[in-house]
N, C-alpha and C positions, 0 to 999 in steps of 0.2 A: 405420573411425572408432571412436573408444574410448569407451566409455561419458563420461568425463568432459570430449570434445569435445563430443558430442549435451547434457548438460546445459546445457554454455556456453551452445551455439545456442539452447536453449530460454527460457534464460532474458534471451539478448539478446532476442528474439522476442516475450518476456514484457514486458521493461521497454519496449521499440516499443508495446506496444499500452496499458501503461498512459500511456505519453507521450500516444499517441494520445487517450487516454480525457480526460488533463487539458488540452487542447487544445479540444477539441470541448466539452465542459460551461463550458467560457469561453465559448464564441464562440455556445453559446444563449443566453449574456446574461442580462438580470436577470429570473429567474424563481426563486420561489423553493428552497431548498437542499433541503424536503421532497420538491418535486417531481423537483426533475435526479436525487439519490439512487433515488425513487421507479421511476424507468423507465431508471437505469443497472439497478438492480436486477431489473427484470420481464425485460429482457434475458438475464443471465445466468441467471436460474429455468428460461429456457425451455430454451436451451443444454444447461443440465445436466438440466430434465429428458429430455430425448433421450437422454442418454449414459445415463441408466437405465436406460429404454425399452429401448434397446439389451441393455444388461447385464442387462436383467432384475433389478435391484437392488432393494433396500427403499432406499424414500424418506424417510425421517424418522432412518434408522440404528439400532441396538441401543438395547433399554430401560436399559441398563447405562451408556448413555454419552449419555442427557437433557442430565442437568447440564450437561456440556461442552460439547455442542453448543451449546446454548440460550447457558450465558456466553460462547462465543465467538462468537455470533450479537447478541448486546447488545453487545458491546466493539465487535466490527466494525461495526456498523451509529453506532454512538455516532460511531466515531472516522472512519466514510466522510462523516458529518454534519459536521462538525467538518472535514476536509479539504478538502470541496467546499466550504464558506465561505470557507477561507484561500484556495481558490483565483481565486473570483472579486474579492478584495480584493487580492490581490498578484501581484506578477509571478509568473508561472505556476513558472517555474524556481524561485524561492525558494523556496514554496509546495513541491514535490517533495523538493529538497535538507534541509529540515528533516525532512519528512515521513521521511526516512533515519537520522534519530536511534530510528527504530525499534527498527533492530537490537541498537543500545543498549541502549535498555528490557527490549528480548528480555534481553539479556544479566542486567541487574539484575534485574529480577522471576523468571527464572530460578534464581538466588542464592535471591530471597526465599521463594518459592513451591513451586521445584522441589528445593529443599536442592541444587543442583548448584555448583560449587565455582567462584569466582571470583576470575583469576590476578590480580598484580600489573600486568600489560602491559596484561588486557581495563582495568582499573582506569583506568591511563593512557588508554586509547585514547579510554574515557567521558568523561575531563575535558577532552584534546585539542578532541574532538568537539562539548562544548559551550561550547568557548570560541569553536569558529569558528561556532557558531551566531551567538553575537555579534555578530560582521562583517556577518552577512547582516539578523539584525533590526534593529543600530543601532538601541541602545537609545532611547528618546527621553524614556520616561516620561511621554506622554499618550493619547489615543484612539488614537492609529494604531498602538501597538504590541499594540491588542488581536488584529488579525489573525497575528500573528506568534507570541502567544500560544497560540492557536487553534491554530498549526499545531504547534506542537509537541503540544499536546495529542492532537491525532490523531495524531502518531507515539506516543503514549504509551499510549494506547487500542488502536492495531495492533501495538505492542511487547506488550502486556496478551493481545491475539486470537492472537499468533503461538505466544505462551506455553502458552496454552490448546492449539495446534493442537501442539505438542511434547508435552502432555501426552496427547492424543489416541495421539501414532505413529501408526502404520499399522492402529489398530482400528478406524476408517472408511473407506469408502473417497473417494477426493478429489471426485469429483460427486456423494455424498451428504452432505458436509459443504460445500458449494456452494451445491447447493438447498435442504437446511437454512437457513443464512444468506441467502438470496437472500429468500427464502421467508416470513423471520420478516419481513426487512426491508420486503416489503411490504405483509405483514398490518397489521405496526404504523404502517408512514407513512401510511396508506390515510386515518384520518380528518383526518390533517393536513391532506395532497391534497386532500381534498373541500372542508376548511374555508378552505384557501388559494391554490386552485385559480385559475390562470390561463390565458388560452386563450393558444393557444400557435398562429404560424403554421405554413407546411409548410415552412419552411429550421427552426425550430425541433424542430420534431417529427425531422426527417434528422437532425439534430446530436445531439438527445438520445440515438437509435437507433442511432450511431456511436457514442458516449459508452457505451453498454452493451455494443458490438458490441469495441471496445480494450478495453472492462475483463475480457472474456470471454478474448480471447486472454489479457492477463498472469495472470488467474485461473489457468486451466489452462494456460498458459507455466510459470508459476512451478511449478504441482505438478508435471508434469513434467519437470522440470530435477529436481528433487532426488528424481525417482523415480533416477534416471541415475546423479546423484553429490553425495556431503552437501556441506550450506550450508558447511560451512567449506572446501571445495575451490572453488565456484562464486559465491558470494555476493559479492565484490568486483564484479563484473559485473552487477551490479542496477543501479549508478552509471553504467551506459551510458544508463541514464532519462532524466538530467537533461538530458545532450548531447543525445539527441531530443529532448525538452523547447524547450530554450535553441534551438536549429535552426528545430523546425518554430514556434517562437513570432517569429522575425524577421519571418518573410512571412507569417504569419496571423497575428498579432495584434498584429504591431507592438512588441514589447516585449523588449528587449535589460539585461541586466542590469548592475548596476554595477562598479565596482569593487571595491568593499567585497564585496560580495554575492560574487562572481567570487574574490577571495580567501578568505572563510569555505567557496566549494564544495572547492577547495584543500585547505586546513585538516583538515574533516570526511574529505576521500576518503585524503588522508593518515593520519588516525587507523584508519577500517577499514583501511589498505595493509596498515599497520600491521603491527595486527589478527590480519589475512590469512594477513601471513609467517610470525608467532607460531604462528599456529595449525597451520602447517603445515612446520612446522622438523621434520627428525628429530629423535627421542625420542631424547637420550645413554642407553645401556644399561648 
């Protein structure tokens, strides 16, 4: 099996269990967004910190690489806030599929941030991508397009943390910039929790514990895959999410998407296809 088969695998593996994650934090229902975050998050701390344990690792990461830790622990924890709202307000699918205009933002703030050089085609791919955002929010220009707002914001926020994590490379390693962000995020929701704390029964507490338990596997799905083979060989295969998503939301949640909606995930998977090809065209010599 070739390294950039094993990535595939990891990272279909990866988008299953973030499906899973947004599945499960629906179906605990209305509790607040502080909280579902709160204990997706105490989940994955625990996870990674084993993988330390194990490695024998420093937990907090080099003093050289604070900053970035810490801004990509605000971006991410901003933008999993900001997620998990759009998701209990829309169909779960929607909610995912925008959340994939991330890649995008990777790509623009990358330009802005990273001085790395931005083609004409990624260009195109970005306008494609958000025209079919479109389709899926149908515009309305009242209250309800503020969920739809929200979600893209949290692809903008995880486009913001990915950026950060490209700046990083490989000078962390992936379970200490894990528990890092796991870590901060529950230091800092902790008085929210207290302040907005609601009891929760025992199908809710399972579903939360599942909800951390999917976000664990796509955490370290995802690092793993592109330990194997770079984002621009494997990254079209993220888009396998949405299809778990849309699937397991038929018979647990009830909730099939439209047509509109169904044409804009179209649109978007079209522009990364794109993207994809572009990116991996031989180089004329």
């Amino acid at each position: 099996m070739t390294n950039r088969t094993k990535g595939i695998i990891a990272i279909i593996i990866a988008s299953f269990g973030f499906a899973w994650m947004s599945i499960f934090v629906k179906l605990a229902g209305d509790l607040p967004v502080f909280q579902k975050v709160f204990f997706r998050n105490i989940v994955s701390m625990f996870f990674a910190l084993i993988m330390i344990t194990i490695e024998k690792d420093r937990l907090i990461g080099k003093k050289q690489h604070q900053k970035l830790l810490l801004l990509r622990s605000v971006l991410g924890t901003t933008g999993m806030l900001l997620f998990f709202y759009s998701i209990d307000q829309l169909v779960a699918a929607d909610a995912n599929m925008l959340n994939k205009l991330s890649s995008f933002f990777l790509i623009l703030f990358s330009f802005l941030f990273l001085k790395e050089k931005i083609t004409k085609y990624q260009l195109l791919a970005i306008i494609i991508a958000f025209l079919g955002s479109l389709f899926i929010i149908k515009p309305q220009f009242n209250i309800q397009i503020i969920p739809y707002l929200t979600s893209i914001a949290a692809a903008m926020f995880a486009g913001g943390a990915y950026t950060v994590l490209r700046a990083l490379g490989t000078k962390e390693k992936y379970y200490t910039i894990v528990f890092y962000f796991s870590t901060f995020s529950v230091l800092v929701l902790t008085p929210f929790v207290i302040l907005q704390y609601q009891s929760m029964t025992t199908m809710q507490w399972i579903y939360l514990m599942l909800t951390g338990l999917g976000a664990t596997i796509g955490q370290f799905g995802t690092t793993i895959a592109y330990k194997f083979a770079p984002a621009s060989e494997i990254s079209i295969f993220n888009y396998t999410n949405v299809v778990f998503v849309t699937v397991f939301a038929i018979p647990f949640l009830g909730e099939l998407p439209d047509y509109f909606s169904i044409a804009g995930y179209l649109i978007i998977f079209i522009a990364s296809y794109f993207m994809f090809r572009h990116q991996n065209m031989p180089k004329s010599t």
